[in-house]
N, C-alpha and C positions, 0 to 999 in steps of 0.2 A: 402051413398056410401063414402062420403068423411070422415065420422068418421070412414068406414071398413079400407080406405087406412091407416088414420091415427094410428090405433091400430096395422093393420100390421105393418108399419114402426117402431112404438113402440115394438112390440116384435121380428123383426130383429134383430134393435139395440141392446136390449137386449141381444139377442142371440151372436154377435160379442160381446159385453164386457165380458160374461159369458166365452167365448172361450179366450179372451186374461189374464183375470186374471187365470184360470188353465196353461195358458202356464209360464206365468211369477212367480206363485209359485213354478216348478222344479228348482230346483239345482241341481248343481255339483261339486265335492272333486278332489284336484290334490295334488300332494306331491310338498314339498316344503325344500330346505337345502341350510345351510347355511355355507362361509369358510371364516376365517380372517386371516390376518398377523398386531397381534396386536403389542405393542409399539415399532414403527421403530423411528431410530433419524438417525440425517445429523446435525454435529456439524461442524462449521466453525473453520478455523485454524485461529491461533493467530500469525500473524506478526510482532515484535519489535525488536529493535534493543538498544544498549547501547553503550558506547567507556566509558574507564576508565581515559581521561581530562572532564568529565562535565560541569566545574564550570567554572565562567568570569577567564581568564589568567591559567589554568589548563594545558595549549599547550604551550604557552609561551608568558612570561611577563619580559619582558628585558626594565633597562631603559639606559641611558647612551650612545647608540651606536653611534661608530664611523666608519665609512668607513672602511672595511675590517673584522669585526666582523661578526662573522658564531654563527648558536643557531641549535643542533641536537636535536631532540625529539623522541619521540616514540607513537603511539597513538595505541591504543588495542581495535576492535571494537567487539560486542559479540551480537551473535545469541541470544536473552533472550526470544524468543517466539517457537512454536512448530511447525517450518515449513523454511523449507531450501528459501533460498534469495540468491540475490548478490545486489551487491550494487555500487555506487555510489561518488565521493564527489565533491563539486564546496565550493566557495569561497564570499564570501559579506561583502562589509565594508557601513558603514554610510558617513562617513567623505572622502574628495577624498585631501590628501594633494599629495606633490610630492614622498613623501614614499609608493604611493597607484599610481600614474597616472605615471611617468615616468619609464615606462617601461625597462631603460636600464638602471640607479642608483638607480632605484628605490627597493626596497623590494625583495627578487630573493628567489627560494624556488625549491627544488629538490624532489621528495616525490618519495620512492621504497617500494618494495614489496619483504623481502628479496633483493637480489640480483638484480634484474629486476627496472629499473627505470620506473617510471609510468609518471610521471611529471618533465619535468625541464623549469624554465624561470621566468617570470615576477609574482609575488605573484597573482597581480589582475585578473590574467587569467586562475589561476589556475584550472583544469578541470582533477580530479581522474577518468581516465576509469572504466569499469564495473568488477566489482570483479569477480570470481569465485564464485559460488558455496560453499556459508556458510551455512553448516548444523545446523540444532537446536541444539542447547549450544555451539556450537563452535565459534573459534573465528579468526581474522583477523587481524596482526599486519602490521601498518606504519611508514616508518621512514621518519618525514621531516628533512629537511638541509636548516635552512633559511638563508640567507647570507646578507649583505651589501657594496652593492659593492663598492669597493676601490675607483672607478671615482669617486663618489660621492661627489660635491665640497660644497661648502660654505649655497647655498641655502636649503640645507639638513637640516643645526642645528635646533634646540628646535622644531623640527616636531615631532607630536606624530599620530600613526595611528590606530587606531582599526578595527580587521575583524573579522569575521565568517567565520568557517569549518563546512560546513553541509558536512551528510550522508544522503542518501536519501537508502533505501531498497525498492526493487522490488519481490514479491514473486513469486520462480518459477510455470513456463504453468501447469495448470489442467493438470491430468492424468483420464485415464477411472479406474473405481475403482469398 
């Protein structure tokens, strides 16, 4: 009896694996398509800026000064990248003599924009507000007016002082594009 059970059980089994492998040989076909949007680019803008003094003393390099001595200039800054800015300018020296710290004989500087004064007073404090709106290749002219003032008594002589005029550019707010 127990070998009848057993061969039945055996040809069950059999039976169930017989049924699962016919199910599992059906297949089935579906359609299938395909859409691209081939070579997209997203190219970043290029922000630079130039001024036509570059070089050490290009702005001005005056020796000799005595009290009451004025030095005009002109500085030309230029969009040389492809994306509109405004800009910027502040002042940095190394060396602090009294041509650079006394702010009242000391070094004095007027700086316009056209017609419009941007800056006047003490060199070392110098702080050019935010420009307009310099488009690509265009350009932006400044007139500084550097003076020495006339009070300026004794302790002034054989002082030499060196600074820096930075530009700093800001490119203008993203747009939806």
């Amino acid at each position: 009896m127990r070998k009848l059970n057993l061969l039945a059980g055996m040809a069950l089994a059999g039976t169930v694996l017989i049924g699962l492998t016919a199910t599992a040989e059906k297949t089935s076909a579906s359609f299938t398509a395909t859409s691209t949007n081939p070579s997209n680019t997203a190219d970043s803008a290029t922000l630079t800026m130039s001024n036509d003094k570059p070089n050490a003393g290009d702005l001005v390099s005056v020796t000799n000064l005595v009290p009451g001595d004025t030095m005009a200039r002109t500085v030309t800054i230029t969009n040389t990248g492809n994306v509109g800015f405004t800009y910027v300018g502040s002042v940095s020296a190394v060396a602090n003599t009294l041509l650079w710290s006394d702010t009242t004989n000391g070094l004095q500087v007027t700086v316009k924009r056209g017609t419009t004064t941007l800056y006047s007073g003490a060199l070392k404090n110098l702080s050019i507000p935010a420009s307009g709106t310099i488009a690509a290749a265009a350009t932006d002219t400044l007139t500084f007016a550097f003076s020495f003032p006339s009070g300026a008594g004794n302790t002034f002589q054989t002082l030499s002082q060196d600074f820096t005029v930075t530009y700093t550019a800001t490119q203008l707010a993203g747009a939806a594009r």
